[in-house]
C-alpha positions in Angstrom: 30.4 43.9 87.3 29.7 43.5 83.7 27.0 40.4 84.2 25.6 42.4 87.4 24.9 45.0 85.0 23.5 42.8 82.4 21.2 41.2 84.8 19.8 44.7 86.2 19.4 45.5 82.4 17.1 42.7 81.7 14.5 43.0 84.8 15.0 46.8 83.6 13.6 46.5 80.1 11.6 43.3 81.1 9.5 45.1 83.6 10.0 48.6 82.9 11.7 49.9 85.9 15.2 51.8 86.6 17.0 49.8 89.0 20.5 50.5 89.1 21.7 47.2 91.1 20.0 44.1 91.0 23.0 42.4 92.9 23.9 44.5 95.4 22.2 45.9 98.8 20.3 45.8 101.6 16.7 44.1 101.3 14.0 44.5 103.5 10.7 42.6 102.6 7.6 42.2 104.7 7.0 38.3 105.7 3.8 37.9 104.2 5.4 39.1 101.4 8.2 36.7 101.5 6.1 33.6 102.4 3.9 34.6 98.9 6.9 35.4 96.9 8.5 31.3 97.5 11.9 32.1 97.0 13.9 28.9 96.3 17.7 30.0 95.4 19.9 29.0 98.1 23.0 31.3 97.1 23.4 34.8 96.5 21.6 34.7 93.3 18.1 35.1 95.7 18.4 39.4 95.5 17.5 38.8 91.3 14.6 35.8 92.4 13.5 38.0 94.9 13.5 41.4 92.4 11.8 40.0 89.8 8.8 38.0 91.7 8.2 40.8 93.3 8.1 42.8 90.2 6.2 40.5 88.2 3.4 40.0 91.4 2.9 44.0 91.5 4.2 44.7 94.7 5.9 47.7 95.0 9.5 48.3 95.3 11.8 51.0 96.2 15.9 51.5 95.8 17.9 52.9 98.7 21.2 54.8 98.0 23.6 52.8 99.8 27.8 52.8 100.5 30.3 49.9 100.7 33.3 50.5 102.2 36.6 48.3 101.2 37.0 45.0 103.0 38.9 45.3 106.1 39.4 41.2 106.9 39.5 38.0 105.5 38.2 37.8 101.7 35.1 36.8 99.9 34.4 33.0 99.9 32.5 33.1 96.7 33.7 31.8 93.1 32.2 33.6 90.4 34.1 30.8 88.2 32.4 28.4 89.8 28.4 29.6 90.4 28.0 32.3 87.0 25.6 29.8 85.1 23.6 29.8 88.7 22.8 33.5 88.3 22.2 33.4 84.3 20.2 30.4 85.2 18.1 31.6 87.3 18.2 35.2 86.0 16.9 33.9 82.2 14.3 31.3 84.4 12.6 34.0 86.9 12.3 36.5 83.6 11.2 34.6 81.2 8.9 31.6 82.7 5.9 33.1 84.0 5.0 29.7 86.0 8.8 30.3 88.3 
């Protein structure tokens, strides 16, 4: 939860907006949208690619209160131990390279 909040802290102050979850949620984009924005990650990292090209292009953007209940089967397949430099990789690269 820490880096979650560290990554919604930096599009924060970067683009000065409130979100309160970069990482977490339902998205819903328009295609033409999506085709302009040319998302490229291929893992769960996509919500911050997808946040902060859209953020960076002007379009607007809008949270929506939202509830997780606790797992009731089988358990995540994803390794934070093995993909973290993915999302500070691509969290420092979409902020900071204006070409990305």
């Amino acid at each position: 939860m820490v880096g979650s909040d560290i990554i919604t802290l930096g599009i924060n102050y970067r683009f000065d907006v409130r979100l309160t979850d970069s990482q977490n949620g339902f998205r819903a984009i328009r295609t033409d949208v999506a085709r302009r924005l040319g998302l490229r990650e291929d893992i769960t990292s996509i919500e911050q690619e997808m946040i902060i090209k859209t953020l960076r292009r002007g379009y607007r953007m809008a949270e929506v209160p939202a509830h997780e209940y606790a797992r009731r089967h089988g358990t995540s397949n994803i390794k934070l131990s093995r993909v973290w430099f993915r999302y500070v990789y691509s969290w420092l690269k979409y902020l900071f390279l204006p070409w990305t």
